[in-house]
C-alpha positions as CSV (number, residue, x, y, z in Angstrom):
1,X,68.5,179.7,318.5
2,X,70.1,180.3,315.5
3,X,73.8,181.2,314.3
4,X,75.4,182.3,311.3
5,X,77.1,179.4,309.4
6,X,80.5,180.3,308.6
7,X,81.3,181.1,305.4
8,X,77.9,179.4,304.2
9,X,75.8,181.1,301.5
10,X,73.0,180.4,299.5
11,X,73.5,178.1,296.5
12,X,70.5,180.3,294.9
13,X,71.3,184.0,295.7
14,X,74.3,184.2,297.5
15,X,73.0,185.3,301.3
16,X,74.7,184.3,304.5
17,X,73.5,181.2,306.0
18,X,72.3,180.9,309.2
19,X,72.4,177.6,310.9
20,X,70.8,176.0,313.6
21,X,72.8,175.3,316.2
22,X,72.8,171.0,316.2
23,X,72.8,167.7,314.5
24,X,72.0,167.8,310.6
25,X,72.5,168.5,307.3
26,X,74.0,171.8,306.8
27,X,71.5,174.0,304.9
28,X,72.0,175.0,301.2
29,X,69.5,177.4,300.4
30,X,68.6,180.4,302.7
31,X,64.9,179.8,301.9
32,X,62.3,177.8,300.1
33,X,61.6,180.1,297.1
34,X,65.4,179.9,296.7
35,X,65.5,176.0,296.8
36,X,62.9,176.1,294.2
37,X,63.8,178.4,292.0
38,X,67.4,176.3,291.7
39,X,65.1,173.0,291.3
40,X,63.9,174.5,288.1
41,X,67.0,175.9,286.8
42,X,68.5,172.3,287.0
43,X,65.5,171.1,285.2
44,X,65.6,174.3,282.8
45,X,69.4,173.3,282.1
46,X,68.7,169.1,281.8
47,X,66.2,170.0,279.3
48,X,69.2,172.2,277.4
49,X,71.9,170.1,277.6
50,X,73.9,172.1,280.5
51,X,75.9,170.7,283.0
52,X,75.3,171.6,287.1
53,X,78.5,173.7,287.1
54,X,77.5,175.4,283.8
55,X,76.5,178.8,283.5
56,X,74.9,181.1,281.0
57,X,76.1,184.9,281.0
58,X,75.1,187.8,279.1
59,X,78.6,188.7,277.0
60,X,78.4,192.3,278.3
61,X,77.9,191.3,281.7
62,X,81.0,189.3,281.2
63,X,83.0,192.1,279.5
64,X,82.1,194.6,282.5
65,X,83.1,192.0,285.1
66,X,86.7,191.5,283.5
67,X,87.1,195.4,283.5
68,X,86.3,195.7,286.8
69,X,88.3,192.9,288.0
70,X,91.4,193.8,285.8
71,X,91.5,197.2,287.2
72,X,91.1,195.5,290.9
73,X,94.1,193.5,289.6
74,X,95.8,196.7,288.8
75,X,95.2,198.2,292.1
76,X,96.7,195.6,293.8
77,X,99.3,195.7,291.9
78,X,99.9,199.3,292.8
79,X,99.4,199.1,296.2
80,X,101.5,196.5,296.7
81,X,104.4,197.8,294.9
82,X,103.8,201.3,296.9
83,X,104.1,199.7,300.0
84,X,107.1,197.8,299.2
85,X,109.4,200.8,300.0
86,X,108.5,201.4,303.8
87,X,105.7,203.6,303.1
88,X,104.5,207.2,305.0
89,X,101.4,206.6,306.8
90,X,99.9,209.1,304.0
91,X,101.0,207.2,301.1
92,X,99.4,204.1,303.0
93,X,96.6,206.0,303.3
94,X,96.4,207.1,299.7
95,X,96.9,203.0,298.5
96,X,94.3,202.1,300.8
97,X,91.9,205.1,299.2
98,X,93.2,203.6,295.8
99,X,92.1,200.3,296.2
100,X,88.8,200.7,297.7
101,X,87.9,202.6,294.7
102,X,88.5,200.2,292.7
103,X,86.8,197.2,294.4
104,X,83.5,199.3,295.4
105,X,82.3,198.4,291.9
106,X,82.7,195.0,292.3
107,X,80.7,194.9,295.6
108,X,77.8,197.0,293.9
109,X,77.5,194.8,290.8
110,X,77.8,191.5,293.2
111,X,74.9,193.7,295.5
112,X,72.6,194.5,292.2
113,X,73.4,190.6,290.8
114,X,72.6,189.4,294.4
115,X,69.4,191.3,294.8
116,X,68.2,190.5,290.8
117,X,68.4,186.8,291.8
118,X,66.6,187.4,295.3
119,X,63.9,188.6,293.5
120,X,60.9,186.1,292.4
121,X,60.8,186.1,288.1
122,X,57.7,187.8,287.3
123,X,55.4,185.8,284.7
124,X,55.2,186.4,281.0
């Protein structure tokens, strides 16, 4: 029987980990194309010069993920400073409605990254 680790992912891809249920090492990778794939990119990055903790972005990918997160930052911001005051129920409702519209982007480009990594790299 197995059980979900708590609040263990995949070093690779980012997926819940389950564990089994016992004695062990705690797993790192939710599979073994996932363990592979990061036993080539520390190879890949040895070969370049890169640390472990060192990571390549695309600058655009970069730039979109600051936008996203600033306006999350802004949101919160908002939200927070509505509720401050003894809020309505409606004007909680309406910071709520505010804020998930601004972190829904963030869980569909961490989905898209998540499932872009899952995937095995096709060959040249």
């Amino acid at each position: 029987m197995t059980k979900l680790a708590e609040g263990g992912r995949c070093r690779w891809c980012g997926r819940r980990l389950s564990s089994p249920v016992g004695s062990g090492r705690p797993r790192q990778y939710c599979r073994p194309g996932c363990r592979q794939q990061a036993h080539v990119a520390r190879k890949l990055a040895a070969v370049h010069g890169l640390g472990e903790d060192d990571v390549i972005v695309d600058r655009a990918a970069l730039e979109e993920l600051q936008g996203a997160l600033y306006c999350l930052e802004a949101a919160v911001e908002d939200v927070d400073r509505d509720l401050a005051g003894g809020a309505t129920a409606g004007e909680v409702a309406g910071a709520l409605q505010w804020l998930l519209e601004n972190a829904r982007p963030l869980v569909v480009e961490w989905r898209v990254a998540a499932e872009r990594l899952a995937k095995p790299a096709s060959p040249p």
